[in-house]
C-alpha positions in Angstrom: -10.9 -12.7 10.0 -10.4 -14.4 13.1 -7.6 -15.7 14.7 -7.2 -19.5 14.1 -6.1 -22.3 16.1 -6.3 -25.7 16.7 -6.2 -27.2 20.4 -3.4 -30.2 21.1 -6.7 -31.6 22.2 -8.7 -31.2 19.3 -9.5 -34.0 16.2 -8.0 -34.2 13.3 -11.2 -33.0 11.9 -11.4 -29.8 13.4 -7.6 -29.3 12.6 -8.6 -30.0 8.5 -11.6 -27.8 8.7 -9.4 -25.0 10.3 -6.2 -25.5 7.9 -8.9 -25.2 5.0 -11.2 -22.1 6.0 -8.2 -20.4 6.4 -7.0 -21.7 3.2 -10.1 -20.0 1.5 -9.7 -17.0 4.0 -6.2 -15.8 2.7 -6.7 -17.4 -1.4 -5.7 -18.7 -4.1 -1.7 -17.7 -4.4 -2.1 -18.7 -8.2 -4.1 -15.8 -8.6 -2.1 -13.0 -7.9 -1.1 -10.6 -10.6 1.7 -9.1 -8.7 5.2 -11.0 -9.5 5.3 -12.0 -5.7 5.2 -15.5 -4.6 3.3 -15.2 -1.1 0.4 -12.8 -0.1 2.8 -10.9 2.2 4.8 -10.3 -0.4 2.3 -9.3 -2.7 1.4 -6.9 -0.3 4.3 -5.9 0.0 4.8 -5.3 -3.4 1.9 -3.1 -4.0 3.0 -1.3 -1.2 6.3 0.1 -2.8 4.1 0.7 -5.4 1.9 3.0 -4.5 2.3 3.8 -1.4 0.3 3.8 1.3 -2.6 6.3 -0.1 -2.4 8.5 2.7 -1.7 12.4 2.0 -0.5 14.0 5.2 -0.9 17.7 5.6 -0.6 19.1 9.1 -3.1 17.2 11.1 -5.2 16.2 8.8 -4.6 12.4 7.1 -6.4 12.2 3.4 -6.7 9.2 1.3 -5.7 9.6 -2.1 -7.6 10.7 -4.4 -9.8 13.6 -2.7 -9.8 16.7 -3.1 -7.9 19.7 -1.1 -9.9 22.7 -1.2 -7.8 24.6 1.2 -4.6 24.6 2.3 -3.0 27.3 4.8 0.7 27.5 6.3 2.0 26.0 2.7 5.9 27.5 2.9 7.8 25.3 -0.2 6.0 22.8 -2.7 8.0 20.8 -5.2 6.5 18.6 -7.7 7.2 18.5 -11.9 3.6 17.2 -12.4 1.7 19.8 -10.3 -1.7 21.4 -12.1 -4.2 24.1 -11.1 -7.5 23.4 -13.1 -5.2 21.4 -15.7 -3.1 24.0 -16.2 0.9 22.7 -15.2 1.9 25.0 -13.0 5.5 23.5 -12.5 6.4 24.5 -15.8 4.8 27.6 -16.0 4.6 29.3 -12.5 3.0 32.7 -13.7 0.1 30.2 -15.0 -0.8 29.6 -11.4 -2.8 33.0 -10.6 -4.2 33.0 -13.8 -5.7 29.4 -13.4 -7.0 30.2 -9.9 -8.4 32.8 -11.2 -10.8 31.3 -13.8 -11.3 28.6 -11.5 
């Protein structure tokens, strides 16, 4: 989307064609399904949600939801809801080697 703006010099015309377009370029704020009152803050709001969908390990930035086929210089990990090939591995840690195993 481009940046709009209307000119001191321009007609009314132009300035209710601009204010409009970017009326349909943002949306309807009646639509939103968030419990935010503004597109900022809907965006906002998803946000805090969720996060921003970015996994960072070392160098390399992953978006959420692919897959990590490799990871090297790993010294702590700490998560209740970690799994190995659906196997939890946070509640049972001597499940890990066996699940990378049958991998």
């Amino acid at each position: 989307m481009a940046i709009r703006s209307v000119a001191t010099t321009d007609t009314l015309e132009t300035f209710r064609t601009t204010f409009n377009g970017l009326g349909t370029e943002v949306g309807d704020v009646s639509t939103l399904t968030t419990t935010a009152t503004n597109i900022s803050g809907a965006i906002n709001e998803i946000d805090s949600a969720v996060g921003t969908g970015i996994i960072t390990l070392g160098s390399t930035d992953m978006a959420l939801g692919a897959t990590i086929t490799t990871i090297s210089g790993l010294t702590s990990l700490d998560s209740a809801a970690l799994t190995v090939n659906s196997v939890n591995v946070a509640t049972q840690p001597f499940a890990i080697a066996q699940a990378i195993a049958l991998g």
